[in-house]
C-alpha positions in Angstrom: 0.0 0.0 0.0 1.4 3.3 -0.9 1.7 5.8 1.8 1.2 9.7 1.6 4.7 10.8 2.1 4.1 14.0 4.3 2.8 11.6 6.6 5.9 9.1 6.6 8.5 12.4 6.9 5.7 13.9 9.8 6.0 10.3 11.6 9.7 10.5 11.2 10.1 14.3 12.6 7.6 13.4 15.6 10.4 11.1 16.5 13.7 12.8 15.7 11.8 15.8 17.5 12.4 13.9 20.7 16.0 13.2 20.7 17.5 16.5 19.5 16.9 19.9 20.6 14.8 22.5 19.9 17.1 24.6 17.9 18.5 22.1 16.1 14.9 20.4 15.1 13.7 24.2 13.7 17.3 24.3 12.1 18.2 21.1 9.9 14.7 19.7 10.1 11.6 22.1 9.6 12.8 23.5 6.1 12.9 19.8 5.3 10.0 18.6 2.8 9.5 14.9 1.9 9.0 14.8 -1.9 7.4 10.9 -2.4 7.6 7.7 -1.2 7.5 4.0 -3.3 9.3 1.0 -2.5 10.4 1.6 1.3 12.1 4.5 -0.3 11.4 8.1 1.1 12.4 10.8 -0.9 13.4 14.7 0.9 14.3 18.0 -0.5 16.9 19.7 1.3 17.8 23.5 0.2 20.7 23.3 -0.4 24.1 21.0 -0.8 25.3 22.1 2.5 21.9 21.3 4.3 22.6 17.9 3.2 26.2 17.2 4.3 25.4 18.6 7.4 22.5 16.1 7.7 24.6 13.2 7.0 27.6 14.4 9.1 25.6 14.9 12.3 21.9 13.1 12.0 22.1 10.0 10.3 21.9 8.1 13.7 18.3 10.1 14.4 17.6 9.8 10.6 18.2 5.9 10.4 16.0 5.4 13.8 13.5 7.1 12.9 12.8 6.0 9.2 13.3 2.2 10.1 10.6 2.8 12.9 8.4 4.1 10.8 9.0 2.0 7.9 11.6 -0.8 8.6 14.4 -2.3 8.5 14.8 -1.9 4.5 13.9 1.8 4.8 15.8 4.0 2.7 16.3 7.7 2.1 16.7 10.1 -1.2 17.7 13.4 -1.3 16.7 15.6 -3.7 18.7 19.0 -3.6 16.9 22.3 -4.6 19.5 24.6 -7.0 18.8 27.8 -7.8 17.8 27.5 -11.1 15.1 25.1 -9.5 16.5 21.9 -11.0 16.3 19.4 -8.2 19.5 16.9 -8.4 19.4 13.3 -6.7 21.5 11.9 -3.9 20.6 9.1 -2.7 21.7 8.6 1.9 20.9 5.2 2.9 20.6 5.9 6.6 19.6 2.4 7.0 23.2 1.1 5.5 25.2 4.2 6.0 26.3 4.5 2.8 25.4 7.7 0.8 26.1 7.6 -2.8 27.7 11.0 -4.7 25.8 12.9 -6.6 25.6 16.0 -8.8 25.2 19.6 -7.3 25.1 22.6 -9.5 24.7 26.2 -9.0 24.5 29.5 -10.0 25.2 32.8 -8.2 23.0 36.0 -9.1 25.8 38.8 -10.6 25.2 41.7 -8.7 24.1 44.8 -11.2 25.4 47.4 -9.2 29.1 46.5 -9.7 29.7 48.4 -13.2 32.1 46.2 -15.4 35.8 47.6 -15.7 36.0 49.0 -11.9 38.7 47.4 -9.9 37.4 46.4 -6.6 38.6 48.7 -3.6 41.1 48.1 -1.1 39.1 48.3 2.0 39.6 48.1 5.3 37.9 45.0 6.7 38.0 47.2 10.2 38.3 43.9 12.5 40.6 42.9 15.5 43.4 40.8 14.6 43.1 39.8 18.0 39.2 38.5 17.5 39.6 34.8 15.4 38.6 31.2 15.8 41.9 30.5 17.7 41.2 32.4 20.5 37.3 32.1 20.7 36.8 28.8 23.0 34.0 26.2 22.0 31.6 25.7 24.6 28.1 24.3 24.8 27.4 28.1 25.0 28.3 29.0 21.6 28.9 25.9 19.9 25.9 26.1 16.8 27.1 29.7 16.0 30.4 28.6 16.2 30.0 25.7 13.6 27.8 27.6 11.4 30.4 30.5 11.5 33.2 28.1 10.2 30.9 26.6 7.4 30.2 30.4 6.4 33.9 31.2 6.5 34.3 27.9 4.0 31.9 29.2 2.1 30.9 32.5 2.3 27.6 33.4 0.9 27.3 29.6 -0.4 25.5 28.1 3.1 22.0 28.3 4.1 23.0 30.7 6.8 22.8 33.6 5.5 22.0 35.7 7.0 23.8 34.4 10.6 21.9 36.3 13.3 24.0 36.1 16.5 22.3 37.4 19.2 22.8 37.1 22.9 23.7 39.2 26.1 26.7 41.4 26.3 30.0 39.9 27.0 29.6 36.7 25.4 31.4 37.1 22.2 29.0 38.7 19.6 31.4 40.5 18.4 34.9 38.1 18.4 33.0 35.0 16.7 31.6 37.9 13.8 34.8 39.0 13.2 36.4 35.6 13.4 34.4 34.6 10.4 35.7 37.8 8.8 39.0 36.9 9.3 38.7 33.0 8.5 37.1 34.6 4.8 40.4 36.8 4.5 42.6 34.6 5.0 40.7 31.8 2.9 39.8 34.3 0.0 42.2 37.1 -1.4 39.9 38.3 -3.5 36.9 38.9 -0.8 35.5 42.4 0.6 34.8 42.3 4.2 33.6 45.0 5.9 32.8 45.0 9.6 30.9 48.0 10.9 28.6 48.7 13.8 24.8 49.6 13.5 25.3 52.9 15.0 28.7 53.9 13.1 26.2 52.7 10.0 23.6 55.3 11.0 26.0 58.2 10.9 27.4 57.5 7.6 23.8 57.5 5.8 23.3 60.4 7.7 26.5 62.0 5.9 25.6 60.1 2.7 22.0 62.5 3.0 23.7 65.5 3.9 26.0 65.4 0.7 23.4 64.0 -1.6 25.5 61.1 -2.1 23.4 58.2 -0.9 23.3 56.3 -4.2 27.3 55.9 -3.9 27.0 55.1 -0.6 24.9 52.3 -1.0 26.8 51.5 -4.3 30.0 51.2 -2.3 28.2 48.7 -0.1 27.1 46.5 -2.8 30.7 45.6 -3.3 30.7 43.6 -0.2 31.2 40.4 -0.3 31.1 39.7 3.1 29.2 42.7 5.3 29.2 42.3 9.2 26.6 44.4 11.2 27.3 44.8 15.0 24.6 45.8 17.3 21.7 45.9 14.3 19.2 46.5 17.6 20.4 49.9 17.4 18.8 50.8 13.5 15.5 50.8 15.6 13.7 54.3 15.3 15.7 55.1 12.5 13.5 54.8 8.9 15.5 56.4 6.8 18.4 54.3 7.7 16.6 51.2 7.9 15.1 51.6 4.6 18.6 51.9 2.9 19.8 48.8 4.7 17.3 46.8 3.3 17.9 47.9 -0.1 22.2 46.9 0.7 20.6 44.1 2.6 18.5 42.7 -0.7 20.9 43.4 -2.8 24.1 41.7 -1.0 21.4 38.5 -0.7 20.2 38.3 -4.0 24.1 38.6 -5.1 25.2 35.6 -3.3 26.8 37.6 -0.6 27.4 37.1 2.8 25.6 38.9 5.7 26.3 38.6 9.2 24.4 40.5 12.0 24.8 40.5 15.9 21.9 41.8 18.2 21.1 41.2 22.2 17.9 40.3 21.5 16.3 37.4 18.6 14.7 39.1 15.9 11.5 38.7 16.8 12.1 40.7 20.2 13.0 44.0 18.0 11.2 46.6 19.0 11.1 49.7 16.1 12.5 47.8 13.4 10.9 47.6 10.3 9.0 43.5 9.4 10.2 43.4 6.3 13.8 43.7 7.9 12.7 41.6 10.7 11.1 38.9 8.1 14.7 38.7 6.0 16.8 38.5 9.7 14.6 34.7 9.9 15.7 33.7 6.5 19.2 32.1 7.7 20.1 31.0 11.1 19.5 32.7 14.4 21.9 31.4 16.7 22.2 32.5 20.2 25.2 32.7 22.6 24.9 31.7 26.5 25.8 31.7 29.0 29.5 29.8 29.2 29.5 27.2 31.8 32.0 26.5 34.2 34.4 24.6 32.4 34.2 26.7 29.0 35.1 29.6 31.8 38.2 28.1 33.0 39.3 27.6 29.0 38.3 30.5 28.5 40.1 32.5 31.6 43.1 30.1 31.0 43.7 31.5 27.4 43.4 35.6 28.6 46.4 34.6 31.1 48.2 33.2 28.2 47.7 36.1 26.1 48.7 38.3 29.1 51.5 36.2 29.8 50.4 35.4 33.6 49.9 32.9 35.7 48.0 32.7 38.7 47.3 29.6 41.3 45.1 27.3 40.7 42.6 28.0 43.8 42.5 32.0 42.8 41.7 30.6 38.8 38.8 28.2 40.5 37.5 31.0 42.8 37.7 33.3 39.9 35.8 30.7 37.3 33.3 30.0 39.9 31.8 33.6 40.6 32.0 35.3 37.7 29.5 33.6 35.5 28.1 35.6 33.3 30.2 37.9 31.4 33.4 36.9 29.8 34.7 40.4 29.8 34.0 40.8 33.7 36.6 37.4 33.6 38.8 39.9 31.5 38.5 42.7 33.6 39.0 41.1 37.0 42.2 39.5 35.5 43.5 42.9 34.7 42.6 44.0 37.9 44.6 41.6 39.6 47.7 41.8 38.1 47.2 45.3 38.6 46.7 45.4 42.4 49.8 42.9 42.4 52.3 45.2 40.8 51.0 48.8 42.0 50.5 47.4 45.7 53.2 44.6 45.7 50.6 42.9 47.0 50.7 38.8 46.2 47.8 37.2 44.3 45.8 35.2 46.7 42.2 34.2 47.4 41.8 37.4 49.6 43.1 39.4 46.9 41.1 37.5 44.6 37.7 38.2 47.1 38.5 42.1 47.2 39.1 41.8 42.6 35.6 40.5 42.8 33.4 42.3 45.3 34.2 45.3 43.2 32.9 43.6 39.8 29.4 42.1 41.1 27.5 43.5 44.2 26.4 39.8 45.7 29.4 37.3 45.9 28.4 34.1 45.4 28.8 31.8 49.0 30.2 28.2 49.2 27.7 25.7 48.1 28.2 22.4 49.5 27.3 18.7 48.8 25.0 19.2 51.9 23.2 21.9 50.3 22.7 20.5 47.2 21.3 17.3 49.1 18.6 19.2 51.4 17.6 21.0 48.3 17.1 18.0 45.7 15.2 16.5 48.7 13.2 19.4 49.6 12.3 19.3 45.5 11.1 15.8 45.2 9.7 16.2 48.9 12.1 13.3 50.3 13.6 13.1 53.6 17.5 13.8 53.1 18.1 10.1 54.6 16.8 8.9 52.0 19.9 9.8 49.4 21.8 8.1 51.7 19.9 4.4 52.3 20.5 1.3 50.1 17.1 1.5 48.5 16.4 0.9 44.5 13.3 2.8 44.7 13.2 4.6 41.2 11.8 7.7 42.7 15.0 7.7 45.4 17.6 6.3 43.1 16.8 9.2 41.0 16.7 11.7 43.1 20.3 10.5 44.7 21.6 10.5 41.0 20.9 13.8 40.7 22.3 15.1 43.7 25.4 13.8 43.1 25.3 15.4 39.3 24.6 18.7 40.7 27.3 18.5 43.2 29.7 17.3 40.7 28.9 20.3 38.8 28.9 22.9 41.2 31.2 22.3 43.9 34.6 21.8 44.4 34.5 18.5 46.0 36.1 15.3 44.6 34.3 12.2 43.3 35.5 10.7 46.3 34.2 13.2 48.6 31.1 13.3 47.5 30.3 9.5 47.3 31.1 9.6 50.6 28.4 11.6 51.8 25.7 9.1 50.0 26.2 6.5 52.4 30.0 6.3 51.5 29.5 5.1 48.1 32.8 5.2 45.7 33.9 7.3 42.6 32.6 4.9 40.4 29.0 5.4 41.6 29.8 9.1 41.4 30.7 8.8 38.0 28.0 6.0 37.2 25.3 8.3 38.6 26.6 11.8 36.6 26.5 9.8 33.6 22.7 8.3 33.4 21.5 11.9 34.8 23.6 13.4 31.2 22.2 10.0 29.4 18.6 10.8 30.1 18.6 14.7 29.3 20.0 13.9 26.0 16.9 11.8 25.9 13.9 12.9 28.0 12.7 16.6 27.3 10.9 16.4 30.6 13.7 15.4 32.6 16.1 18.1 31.2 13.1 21.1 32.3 13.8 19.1 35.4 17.6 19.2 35.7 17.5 23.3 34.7 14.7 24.2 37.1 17.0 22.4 39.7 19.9 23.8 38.7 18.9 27.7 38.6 17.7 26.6 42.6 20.8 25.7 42.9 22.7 29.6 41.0 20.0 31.4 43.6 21.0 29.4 46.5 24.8 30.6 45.9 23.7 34.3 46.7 23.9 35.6 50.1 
């Protein structure tokens, strides 16, 4: 019987939808389209070449489950790739054998009209940091889509299916170093490429100067030469018509060129307040990707590589203490370090955790207190209204192994104690349960939606708990 192949490719995403994240499902799979579906085979159109290496490098695990539970063992994917020209060409991804077959990929890029033939291109200053690249921008669970789709744009600028890349996020995260990382990774890739970093409000000034000379058709002429334009800050075009009406003449033009456009913002596009739709409606057409906040680990990378560049090195409690209580800002981690060394050299003073206590009451108003396994245990009992004796008795009662688990996740992740240590407050159990018990709690978040609302919920308790 031959099946209605939205419904096979719906059945498939209802399943993949559980075992990825959100961002990643509205990503790689909701521009997805199934096309038919004869013979156990189901055929999908991707957009794009890159959509479907990307699918094959990182889903075919979720791809292969899900087809082979919804039509079995014997299941079998197509691709078919949308060009621009509209000619869709075949590749075929067995995610049931693992085997996809080369195909043929054309396409064509859209000459831009405003570049008269004969002009040499300019020599322009890109206007980026040389200090701002991949090299010194450290991966984290934090930032790691924008990072990877920033390093597939800097392959291949203008030739993904994120463009634009929206990076939003709050400030201090690294908007701007992984924006002008890609526009650094494009130089140094592609001789021949225009890059142009500028900021929204250093934008606004130079259409207002573009009006006052009457030279607003060079002025967007010279932007059309871009072939990579990076926008920092585009919040800031709200209230301003008139500018945001020329940049979504550069900003259609650029796109329709092939050209590459990447914006930063503290907010998601659909938070913008006094920005134009139409400008709001072409900031959804790539990828939004935000930027968190770094966790604890990604902070001591992070802090480790500013004392490299500094050429300092401090103890390994004062780095901890450090790491541990500034948490949100990655230029407050910058700025207590300079602070340090500073009050060591002017005030001979050596760098301790006293020092390191004064660095930091300056830079946020409530310092974080000592949590400890104890707290974290009379909290998660509290939460699943257990007595705290509990975590600590032989019992394989789901409901208390859980819980127990838990506990000693959180207190792996937010104190300083060892695995030792803390097995031995749950009834002096070893490092191995420790370790056991941090890995099921990771195991079932990658796999339970529920239980990862669960596991955040406990673990902002646990950030508000560490505030006097």
């Amino acid at each position: 019987m031959i099946k209605d192949p939205d419904i096979v490719w719906n059945n498939c995403l209802t399943i993949i939808k559980k075992d990825i994240n959100p961002q990643s499902y509205k990503t790689w799979f909701e521009p997805v389209k199934a096309v038919k579906f004869k013979d156990n085979i189901l055929s999908i159109q991707v957009p794009n070449k890159f959509f479907y290496e990307w699918l094959e490098e990182h889903y075919v695990k979720e791809l292969k489950k899900a087809i082979t539970a919804e039509i079995g063992g014997d299941a079998r994917l197509e691709y078919q790739i949308l060009v621009d020209n509209h000619r869709k060409i075949g590749r075929n991804a067995a995610t049931a054998d693992q085997s996809p077959v080369p195909g043929a990929f054309e396409s064509e890029r859209i000459k831009n009209p405003f570049v008269i033939p004969g002009i040499k291109k300019l020599n322009i200053d890109p206007q980026l940091n040389a200090e701002y690249t991949f090299d010194t921008f450290i991966e984290g669970e934090c930032n790691k889509l924008a990072r990877s789709a920033g390093k597939a744009i800097a392959a291949k600028p203008g030739g993904t299916a994120f463009n634009p890349l929206f990076i939003y996020g709050d400030v201090g995260l690294g908007k701007t170093h992984l924006a002008q990382a890609i526009g650094s990774s494009v130089i140094s890739q592609f001789k021949d490429k225009q890059v142009l970093y500028v900021t929204s409000e250093r934008f606004t000034n130079q259409v207002i100067q573009a009006i006052k000379n009457n030279g607003v058709n060079d002025f967007m002429n010279f932007y059309h030469m871009i072939d990579v334009l990076i926008v920092d800050d585009i919040q800031f075009l709200a209230n301003r018509p008139k500018t945001q009406e020329i940049f979504f003449n550069i900003f259609n033009q650029l796109h329709q060129g092939g050209k590459q456009l990447i914006l930063t913002s503290d907010r998601p596009p659909k938070d913008l307040k006094d920005v134009n739709d139409r400008l709001i409606s072409r900031f959804k057409w790539g990828l939004s990707a935000d930027l968190t906040t770094p966790d604890y680990d990604t902070r001591l990378a992070i802090f480790d590589r500013k004392m490299v560049f500094e050429g300092v090195e401090l103890p390994n409690d004062v780095i901890e203490y450090v790491c541990y209580h500034i948490r949100n800002n990655v230029r407050e981690l910058e700025g207590v370090l300079v602070s340090l060394v500073a009050q060591s050299t002017l005030n001979k003073r050596e760098i301790d955790i006293i020092l390191a206590k004064e660095v930091i009451a300056q830079f946020i108003s409530q310092v974080s207190k000592e949590i400890t396994v104890v707290n974290i245990k009379l909290l998660v009992a509290d939460y699943f209204n257990l007595p705290v004796e509990k975590l600590h008795s032989k019992t394989r009662k789901r409901a208390i192994v859980l819980a127990r688990q838990l506990s000693m996740y959180l207190a792996k992740n937010f104190t300083n104690s060892s695995l030792k240590a803390i097995g031995s407050e749950f009834g002096n159990r070893d490092h191995s349960t420790v370790i056991y018990s941090v890995k099921a709690v990771q195991d079932m978040m990658d796999t339970d939606l529920v239980f990862k609302d669960t596991v955040a919920d406990l673990e902002k308790q646990v950030q508000l708990n560490l505030v006097s």
